[in-house]
Structure formats: structure tokens, C-alpha cells
Residue, then its C-alpha position, 0 to 999 in steps of 0.5 A: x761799533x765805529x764804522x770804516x769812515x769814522x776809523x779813518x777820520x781818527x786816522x787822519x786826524x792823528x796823521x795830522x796831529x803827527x804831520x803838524x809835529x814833524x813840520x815843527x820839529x823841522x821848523x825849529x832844527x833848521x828854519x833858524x840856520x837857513x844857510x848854515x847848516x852843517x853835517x849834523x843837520x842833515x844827518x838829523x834831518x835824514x834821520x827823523x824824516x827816515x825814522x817818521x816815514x818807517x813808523x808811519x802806517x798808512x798802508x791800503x789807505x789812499x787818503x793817509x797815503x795822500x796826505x802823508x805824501x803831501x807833507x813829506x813833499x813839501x818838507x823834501x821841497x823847503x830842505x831840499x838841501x839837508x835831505x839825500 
């Protein structure tokens, strides 16, 4: 039987694994056209960022809440400009 911290070791390296993800996927949507950016890509944006943040569970871990928190707020600091 696993314990507590070795369930939330798995937690947080498949957070990791998903962050990684989403930072890439942001990476090649929008680094490409820095400045030129139309309705369609912040729509996109929006959308993954939404669709992430709904279906990413973090809830009563502090330390998942912390990382996801973390990425999301760089990622909302880089395309300030695409996000609502």
C-alpha cells in the first residue's frame, strides 16, 4: 500500500508532466507570432487555459495548488495580452 507522500509524489510529477505540456502548447501557438496575434488566438488561449484549469484537480493539496498556481501565473505574466 502507497503512502500519503508517495501518492502526492505521483500527483505532482504528473502535474509536472501536464504543466510541461501546457507551457509547450503555449509555446508553439503564440511564441511564433509575438505581436501579431488575432481574435482566434486569444480565443485559443482562453480556451486551453480554461479547459486546463477545469479539468486539473488539485483540491486539499497545498503543494499542487502551489505549483499549479505558480505556472499558471507565469503563463498569464508571458500572454498578458491573449488572456481576459
Amino acid at each position: 500500500m502507497m503512502s500519503i507522500s508517495e501518492i502526492n509524489e505521483i500527483l505532482v510529477e504528473n502535474l509536472e508532466i501536464d504543466l510541461e505540456w501546457l507551457k509547450e502548447e503555449f509555446e508553439i501557438l503564440l511564441d511564433s507570432k509575438i505581436g501579431n496575434h488575432t481574435e482566434i488566438d486569444k480565443k485559443i488561449t482562453n480556451d486551453i487555459l480554461d479547459y486546463f484549469l477545469e479539468n486539473t484537480d488539485v483540491e486539499g493539496n497545498i503543494v499542487l495548488f502551489s505549483f499549479l498556481d505558480e505556472v499558471v501565473e507565469n503563463i498569464e505574466k508571458k500572454y498578458s495580452i491573449l488572456l481576459k
